[in-house]
Structures are given as structure tokens and as C-alpha cells.
PDB file of N, CA, C and O in Angstrom, chain B, residues numbered from 101:
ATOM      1  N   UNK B 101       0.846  -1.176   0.000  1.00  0.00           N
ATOM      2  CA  UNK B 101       0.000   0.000   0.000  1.00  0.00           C
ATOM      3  C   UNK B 101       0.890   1.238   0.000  1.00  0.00           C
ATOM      4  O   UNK B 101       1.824   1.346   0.794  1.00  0.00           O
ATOM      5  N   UNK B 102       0.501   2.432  -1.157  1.00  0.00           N
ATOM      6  CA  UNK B 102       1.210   3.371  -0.716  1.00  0.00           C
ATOM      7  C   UNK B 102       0.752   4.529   0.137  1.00  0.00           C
ATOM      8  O   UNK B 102      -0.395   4.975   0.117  1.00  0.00           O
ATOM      9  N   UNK B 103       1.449   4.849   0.667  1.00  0.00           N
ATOM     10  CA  UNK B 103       0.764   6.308   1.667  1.00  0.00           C
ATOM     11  C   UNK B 103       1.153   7.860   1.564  1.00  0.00           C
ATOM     12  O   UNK B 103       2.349   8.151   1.598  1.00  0.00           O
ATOM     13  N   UNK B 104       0.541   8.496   1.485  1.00  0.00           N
ATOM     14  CA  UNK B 104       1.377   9.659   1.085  1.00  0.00           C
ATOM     15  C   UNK B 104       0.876  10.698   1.785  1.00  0.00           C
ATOM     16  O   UNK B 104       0.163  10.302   2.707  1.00  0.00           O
ATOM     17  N   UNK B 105       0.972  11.926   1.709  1.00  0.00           N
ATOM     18  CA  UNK B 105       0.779  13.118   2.570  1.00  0.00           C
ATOM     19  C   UNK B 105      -0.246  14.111   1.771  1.00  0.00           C
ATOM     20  O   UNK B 105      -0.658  13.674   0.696  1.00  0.00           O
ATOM     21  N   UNK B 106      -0.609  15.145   2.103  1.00  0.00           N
ATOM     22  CA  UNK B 106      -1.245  15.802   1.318  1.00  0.00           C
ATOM     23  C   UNK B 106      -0.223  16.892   0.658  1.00  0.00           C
ATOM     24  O   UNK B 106      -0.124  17.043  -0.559  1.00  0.00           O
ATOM     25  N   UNK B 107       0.565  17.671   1.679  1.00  0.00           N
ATOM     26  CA  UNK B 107       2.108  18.087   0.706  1.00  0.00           C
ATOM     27  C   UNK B 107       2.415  17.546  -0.175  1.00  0.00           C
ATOM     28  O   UNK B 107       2.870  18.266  -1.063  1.00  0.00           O
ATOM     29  N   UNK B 108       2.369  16.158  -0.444  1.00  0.00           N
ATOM     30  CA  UNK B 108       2.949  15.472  -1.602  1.00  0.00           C
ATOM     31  C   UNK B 108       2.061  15.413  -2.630  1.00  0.00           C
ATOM     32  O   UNK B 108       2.318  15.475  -3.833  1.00  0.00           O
ATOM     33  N   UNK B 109       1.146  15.306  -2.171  1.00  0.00           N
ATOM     34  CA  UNK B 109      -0.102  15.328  -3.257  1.00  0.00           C
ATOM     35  C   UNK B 109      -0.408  16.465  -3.671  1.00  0.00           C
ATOM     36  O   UNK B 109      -1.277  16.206  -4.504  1.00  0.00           O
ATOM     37  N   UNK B 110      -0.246  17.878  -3.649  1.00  0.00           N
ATOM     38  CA  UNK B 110      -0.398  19.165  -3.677  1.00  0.00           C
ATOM     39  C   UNK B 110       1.161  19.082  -4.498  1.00  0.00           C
ATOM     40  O   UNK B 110       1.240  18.993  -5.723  1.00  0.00           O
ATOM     41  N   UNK B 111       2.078  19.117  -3.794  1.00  0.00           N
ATOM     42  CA  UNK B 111       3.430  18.982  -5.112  1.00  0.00           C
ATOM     43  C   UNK B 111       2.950  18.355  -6.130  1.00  0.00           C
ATOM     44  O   UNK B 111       2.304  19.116  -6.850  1.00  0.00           O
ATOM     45  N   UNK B 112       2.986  17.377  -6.467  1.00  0.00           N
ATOM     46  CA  UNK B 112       2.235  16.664  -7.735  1.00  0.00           C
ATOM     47  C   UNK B 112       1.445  16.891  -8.692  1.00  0.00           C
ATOM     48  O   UNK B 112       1.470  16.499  -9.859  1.00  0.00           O
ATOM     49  N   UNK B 113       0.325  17.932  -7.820  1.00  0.00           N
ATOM     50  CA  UNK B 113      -0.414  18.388  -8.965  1.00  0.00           C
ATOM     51  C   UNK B 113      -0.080  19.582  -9.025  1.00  0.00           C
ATOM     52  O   UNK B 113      -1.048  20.227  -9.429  1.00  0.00           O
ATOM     53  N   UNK B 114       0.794  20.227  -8.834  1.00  0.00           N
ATOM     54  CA  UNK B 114       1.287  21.448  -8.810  1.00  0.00           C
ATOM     55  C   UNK B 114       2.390  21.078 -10.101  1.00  0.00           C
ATOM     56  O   UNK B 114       2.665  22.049 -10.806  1.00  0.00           O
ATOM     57  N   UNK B 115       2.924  20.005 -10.404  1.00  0.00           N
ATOM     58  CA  UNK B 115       3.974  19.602 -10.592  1.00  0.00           C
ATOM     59  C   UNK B 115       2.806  19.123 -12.061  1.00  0.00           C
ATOM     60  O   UNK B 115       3.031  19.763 -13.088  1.00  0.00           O
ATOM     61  N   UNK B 116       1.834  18.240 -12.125  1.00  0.00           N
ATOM     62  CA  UNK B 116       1.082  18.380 -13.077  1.00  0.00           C
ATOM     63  C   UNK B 116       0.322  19.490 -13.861  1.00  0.00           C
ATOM     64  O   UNK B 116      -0.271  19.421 -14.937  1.00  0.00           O
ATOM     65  N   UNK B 117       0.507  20.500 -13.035  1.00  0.00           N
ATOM     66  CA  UNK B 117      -0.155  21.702 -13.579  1.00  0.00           C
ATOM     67  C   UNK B 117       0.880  22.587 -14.330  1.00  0.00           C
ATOM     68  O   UNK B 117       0.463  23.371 -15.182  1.00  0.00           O
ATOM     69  N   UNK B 118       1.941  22.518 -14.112  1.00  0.00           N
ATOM     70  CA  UNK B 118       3.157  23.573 -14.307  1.00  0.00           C
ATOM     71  C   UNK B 118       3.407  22.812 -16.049  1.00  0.00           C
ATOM     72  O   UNK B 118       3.650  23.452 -17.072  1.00  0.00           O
ATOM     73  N   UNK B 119       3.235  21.159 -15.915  1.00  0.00           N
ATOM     74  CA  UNK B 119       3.689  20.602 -17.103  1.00  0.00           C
ATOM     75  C   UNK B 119       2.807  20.829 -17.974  1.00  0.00           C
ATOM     76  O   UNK B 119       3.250  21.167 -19.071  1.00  0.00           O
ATOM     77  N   UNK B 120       1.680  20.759 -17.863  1.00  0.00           N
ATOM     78  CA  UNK B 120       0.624  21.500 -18.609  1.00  0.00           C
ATOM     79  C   UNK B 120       0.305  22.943 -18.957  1.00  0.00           C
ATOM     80  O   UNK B 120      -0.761  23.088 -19.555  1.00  0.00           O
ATOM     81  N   UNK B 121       0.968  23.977 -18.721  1.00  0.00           N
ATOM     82  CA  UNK B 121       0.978  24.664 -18.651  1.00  0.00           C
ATOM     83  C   UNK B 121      -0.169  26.176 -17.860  1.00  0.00           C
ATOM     84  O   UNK B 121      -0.290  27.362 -18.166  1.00  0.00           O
ATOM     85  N   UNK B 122      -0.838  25.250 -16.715  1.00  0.00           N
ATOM     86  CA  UNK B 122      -1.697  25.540 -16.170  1.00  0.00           C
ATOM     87  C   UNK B 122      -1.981  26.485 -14.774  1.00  0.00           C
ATOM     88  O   UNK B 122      -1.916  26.059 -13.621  1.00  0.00           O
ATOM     89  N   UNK B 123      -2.245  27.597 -15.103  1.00  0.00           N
ATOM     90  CA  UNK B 123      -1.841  28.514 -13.996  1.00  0.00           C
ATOM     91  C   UNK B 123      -3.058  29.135 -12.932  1.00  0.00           C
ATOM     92  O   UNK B 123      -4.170  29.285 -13.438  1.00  0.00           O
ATOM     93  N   UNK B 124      -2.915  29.431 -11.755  1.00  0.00           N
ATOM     94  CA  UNK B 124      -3.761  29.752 -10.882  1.00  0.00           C
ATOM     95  C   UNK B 124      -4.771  28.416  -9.923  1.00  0.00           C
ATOM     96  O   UNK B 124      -4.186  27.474  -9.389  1.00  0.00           O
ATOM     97  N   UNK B 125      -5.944  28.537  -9.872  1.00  0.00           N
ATOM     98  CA  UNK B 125      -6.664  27.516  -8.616  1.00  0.00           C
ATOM     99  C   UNK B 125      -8.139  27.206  -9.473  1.00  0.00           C
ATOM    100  O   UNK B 125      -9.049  26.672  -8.839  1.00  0.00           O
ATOM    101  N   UNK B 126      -8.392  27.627 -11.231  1.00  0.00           N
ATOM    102  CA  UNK B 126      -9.598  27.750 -11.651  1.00  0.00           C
ATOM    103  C   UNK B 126      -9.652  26.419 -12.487  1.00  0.00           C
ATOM    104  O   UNK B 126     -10.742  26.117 -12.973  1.00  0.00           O
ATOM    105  N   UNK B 127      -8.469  25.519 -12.717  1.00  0.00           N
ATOM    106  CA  UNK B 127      -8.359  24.383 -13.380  1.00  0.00           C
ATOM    107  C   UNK B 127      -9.572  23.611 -13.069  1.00  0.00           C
ATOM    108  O   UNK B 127      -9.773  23.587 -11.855  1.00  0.00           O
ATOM    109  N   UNK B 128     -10.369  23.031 -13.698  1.00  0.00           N
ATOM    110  CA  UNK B 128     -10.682  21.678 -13.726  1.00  0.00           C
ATOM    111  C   UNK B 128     -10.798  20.640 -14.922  1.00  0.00           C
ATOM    112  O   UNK B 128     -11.409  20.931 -15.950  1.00  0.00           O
ATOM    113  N   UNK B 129     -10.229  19.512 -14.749  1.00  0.00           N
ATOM    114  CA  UNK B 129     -10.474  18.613 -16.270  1.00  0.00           C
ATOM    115  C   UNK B 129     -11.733  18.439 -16.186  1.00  0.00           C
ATOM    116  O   UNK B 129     -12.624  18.395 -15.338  1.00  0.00           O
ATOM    117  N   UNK B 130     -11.526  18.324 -17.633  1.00  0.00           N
ATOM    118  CA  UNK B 130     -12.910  18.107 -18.143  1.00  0.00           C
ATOM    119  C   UNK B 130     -12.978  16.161 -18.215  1.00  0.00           C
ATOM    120  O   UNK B 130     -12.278  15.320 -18.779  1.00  0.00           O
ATOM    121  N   UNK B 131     -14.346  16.085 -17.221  1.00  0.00           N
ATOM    122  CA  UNK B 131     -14.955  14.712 -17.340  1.00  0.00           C
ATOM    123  C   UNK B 131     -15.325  14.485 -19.009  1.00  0.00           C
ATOM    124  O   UNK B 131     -15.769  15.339 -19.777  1.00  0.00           O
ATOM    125  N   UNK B 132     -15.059  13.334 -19.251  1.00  0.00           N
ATOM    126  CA  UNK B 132     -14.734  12.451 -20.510  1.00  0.00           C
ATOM    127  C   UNK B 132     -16.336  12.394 -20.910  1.00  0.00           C
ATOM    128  O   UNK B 132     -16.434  12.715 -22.094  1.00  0.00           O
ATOM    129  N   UNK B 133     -17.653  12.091 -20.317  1.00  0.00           N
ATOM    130  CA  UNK B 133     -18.723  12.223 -20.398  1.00  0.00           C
ATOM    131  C   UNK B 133     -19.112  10.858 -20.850  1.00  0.00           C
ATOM    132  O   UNK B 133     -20.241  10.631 -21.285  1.00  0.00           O
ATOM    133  N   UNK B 134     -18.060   9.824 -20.738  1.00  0.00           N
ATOM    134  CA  UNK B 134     -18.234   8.340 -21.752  1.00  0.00           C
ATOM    135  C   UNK B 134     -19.323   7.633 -20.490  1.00  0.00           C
ATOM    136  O   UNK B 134     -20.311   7.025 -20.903  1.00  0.00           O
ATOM    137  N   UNK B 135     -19.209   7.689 -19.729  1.00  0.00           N
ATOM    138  CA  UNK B 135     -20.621   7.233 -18.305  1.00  0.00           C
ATOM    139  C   UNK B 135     -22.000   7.639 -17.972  1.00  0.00           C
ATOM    140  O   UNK B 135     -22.937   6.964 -17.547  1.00  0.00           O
ATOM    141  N   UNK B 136     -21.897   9.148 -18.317  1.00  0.00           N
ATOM    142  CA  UNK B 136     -22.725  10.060 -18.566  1.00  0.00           C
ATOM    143  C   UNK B 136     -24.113   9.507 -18.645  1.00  0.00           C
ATOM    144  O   UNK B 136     -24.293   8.684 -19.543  1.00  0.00           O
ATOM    145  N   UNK B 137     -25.354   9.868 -17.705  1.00  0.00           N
ATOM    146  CA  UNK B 137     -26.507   9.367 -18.510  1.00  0.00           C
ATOM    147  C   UNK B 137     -27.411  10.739 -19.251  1.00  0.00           C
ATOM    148  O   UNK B 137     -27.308  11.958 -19.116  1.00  0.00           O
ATOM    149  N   UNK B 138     -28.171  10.003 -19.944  1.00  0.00           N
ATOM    150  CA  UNK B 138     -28.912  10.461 -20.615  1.00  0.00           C
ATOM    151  C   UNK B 138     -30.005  11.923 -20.984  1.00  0.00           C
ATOM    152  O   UNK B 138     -30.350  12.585 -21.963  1.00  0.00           O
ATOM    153  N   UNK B 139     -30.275  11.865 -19.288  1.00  0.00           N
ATOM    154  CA  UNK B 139     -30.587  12.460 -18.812  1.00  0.00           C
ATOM    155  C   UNK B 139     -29.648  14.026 -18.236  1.00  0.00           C
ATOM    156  O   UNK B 139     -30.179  15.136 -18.271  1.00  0.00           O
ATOM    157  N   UNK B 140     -28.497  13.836 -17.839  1.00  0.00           N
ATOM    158  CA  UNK B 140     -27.343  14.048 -17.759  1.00  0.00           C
ATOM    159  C   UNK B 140     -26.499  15.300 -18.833  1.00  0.00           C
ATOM    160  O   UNK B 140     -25.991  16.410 -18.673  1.00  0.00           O
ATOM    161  N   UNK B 141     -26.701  14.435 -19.845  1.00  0.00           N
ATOM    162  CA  UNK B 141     -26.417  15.291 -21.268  1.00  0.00           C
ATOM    163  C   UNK B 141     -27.030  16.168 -21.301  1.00  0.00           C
ATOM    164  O   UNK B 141     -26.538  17.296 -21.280  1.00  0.00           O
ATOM    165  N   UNK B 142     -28.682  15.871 -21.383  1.00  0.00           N
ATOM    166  CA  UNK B 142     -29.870  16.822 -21.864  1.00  0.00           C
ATOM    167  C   UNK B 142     -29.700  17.605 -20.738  1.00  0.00           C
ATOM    168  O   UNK B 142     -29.969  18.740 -21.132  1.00  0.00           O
ATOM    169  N   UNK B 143     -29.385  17.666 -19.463  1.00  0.00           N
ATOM    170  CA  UNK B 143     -29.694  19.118 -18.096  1.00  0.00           C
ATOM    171  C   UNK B 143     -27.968  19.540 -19.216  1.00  0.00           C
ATOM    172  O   UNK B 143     -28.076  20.530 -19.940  1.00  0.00           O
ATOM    173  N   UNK B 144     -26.797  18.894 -19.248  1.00  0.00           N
ATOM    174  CA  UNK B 144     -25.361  19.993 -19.814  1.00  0.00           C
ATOM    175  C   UNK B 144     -25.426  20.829 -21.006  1.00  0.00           C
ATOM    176  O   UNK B 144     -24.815  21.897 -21.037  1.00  0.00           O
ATOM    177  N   UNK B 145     -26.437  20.235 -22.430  1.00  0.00           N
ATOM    178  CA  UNK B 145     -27.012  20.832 -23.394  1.00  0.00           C
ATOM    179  C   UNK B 145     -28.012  22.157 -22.939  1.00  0.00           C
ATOM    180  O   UNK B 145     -27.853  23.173 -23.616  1.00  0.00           O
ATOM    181  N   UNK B 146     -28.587  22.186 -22.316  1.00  0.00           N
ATOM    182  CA  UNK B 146     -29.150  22.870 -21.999  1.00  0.00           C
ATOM    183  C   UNK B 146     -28.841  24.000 -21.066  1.00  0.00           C
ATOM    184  O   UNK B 146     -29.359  25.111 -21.170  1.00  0.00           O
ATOM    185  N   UNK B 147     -28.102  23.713 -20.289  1.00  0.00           N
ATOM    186  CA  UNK B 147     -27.314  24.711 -19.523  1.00  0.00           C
ATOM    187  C   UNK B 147     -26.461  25.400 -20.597  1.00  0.00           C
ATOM    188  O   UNK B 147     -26.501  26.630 -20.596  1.00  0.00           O
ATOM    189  N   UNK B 148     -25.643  24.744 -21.576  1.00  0.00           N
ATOM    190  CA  UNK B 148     -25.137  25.347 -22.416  1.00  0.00           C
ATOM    191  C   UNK B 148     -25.779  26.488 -23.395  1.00  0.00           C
ATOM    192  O   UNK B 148     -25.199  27.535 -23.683  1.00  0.00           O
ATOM    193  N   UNK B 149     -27.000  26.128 -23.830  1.00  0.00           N
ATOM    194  CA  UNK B 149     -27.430  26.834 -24.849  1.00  0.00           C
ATOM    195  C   UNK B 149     -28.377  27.691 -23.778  1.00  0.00           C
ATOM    196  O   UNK B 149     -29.379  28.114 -24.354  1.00  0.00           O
ATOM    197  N   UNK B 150     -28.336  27.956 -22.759  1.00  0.00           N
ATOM    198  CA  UNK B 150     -29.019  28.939 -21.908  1.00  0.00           C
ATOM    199  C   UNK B 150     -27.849  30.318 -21.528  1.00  0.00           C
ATOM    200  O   UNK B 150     -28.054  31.450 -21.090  1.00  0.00           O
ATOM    201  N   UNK B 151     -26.735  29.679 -21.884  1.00  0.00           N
ATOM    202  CA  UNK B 151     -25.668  30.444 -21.526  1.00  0.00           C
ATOM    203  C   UNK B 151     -25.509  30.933 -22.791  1.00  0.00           C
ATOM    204  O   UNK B 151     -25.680  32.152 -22.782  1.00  0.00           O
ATOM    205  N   UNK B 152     -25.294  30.568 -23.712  1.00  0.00           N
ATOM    206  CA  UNK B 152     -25.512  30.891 -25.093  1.00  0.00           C
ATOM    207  C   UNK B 152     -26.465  32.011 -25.618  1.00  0.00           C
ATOM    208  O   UNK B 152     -26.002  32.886 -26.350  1.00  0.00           O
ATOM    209  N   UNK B 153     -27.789  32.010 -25.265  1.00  0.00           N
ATOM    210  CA  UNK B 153     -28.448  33.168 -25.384  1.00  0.00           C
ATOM    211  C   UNK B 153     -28.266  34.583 -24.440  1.00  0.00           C
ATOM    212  O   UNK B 153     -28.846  35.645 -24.663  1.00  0.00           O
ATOM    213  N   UNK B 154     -27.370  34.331 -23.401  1.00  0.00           N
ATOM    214  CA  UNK B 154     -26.991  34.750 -22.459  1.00  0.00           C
ATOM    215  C   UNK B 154     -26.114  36.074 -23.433  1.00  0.00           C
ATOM    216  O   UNK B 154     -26.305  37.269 -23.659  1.00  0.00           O
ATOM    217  N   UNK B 155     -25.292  35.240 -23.733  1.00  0.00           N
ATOM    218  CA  UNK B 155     -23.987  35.609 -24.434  1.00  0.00           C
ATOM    219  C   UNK B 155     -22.846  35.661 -23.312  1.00  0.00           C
ATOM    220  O   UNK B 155     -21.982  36.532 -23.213  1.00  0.00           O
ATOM    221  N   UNK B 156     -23.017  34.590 -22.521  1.00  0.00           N
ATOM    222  CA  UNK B 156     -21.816  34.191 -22.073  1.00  0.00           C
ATOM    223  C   UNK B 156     -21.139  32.451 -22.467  1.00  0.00           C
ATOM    224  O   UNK B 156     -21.670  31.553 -23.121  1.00  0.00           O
ATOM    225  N   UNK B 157     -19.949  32.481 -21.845  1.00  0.00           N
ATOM    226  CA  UNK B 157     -19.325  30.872 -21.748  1.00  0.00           C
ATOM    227  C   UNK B 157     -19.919  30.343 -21.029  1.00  0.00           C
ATOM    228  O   UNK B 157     -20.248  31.056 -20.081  1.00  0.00           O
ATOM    229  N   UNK B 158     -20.425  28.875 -20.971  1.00  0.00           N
ATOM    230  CA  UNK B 158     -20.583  28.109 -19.638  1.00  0.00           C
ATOM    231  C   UNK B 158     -19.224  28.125 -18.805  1.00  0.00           C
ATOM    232  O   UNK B 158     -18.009  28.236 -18.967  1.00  0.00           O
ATOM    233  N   UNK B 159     -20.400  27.904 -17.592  1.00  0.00           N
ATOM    234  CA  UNK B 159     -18.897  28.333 -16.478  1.00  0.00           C
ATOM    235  C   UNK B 159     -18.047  26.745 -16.497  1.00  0.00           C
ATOM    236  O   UNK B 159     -17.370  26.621 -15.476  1.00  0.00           O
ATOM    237  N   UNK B 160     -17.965  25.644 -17.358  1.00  0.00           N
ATOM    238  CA  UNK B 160     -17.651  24.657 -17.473  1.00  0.00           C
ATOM    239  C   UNK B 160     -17.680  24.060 -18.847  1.00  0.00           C
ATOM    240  O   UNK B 160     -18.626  24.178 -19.625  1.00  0.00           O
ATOM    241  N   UNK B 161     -16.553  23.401 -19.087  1.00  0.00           N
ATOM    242  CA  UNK B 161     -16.424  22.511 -20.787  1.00  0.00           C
ATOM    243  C   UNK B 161     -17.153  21.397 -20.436  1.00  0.00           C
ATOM    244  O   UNK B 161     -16.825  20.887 -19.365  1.00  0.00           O
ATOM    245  N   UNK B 162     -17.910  20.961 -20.949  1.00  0.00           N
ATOM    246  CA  UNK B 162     -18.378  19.862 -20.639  1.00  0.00           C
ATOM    247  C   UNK B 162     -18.668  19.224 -21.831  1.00  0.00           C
ATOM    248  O   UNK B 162     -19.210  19.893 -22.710  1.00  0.00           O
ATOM    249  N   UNK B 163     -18.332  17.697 -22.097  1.00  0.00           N
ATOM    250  CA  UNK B 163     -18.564  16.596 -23.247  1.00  0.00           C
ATOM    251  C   UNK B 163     -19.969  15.802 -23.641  1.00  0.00           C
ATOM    252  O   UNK B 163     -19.966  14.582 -23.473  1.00  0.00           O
ATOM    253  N   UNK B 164     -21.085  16.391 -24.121  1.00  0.00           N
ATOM    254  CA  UNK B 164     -21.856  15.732 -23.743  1.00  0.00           C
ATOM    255  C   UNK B 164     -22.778  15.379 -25.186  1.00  0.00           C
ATOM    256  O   UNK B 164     -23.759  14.638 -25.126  1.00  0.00           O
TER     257      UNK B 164
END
């Protein structure tokens, strides 16, 4: 089993973020959406194109 610290785990993705070229605390990956149900899609489509008439970005990329 391995064990680790949260320092270490905070280096790491600090250490993953830097290689990516990823700056500040607003990161999040984007879920793959391959599990996703159905239902699921249709509330992210829709949030999208509500933001859309908006004339803003969704506050999230989402795959759906």
C-alpha cells in the first residue's frame, strides 16, 4: 500500500499543472462524459445553450 501526505499530493499536482501549462486555482479537467446518462447530457445541453443566449461561456467545458 502506498501512503502519502497531502504536501505530496499538492506537489504533484502542482507539478502536473506547471507541465501543462496551467496557472492559478480555476483548473478543472474536463470529465470524458463516456458514463454520462442520458438524462445528464440533456440538463449539460441545456445549460449550455441557456448560456448561449446569455452571451456568455458556460462556467464549465463539458462533453456531452
Amino acid at each position: 500500500m502506498t501512503v502519502t501526505t497531502l504536501e505530496r499530493q499538492a506537489e504533484a499536482i502542482d507539478r502536473f499543472k506547471a507541465d501543462k501549462g496551467i496557472k492559478g486555482r480555476d483548473y478543472v479537467p474536463v470529465n470524458s462524459g463516456v458514463r454520462r446518462t442520458q438524462a445528464k447530457r440533456q440538463l449539460l445541453s441545456a445549460m449550455s445553450k441557456a448560456a448561449a443566449v446569455r452571451g456568455v461561456e458556460p462556467r464549465f467545458r463539458a462533453k456531452f
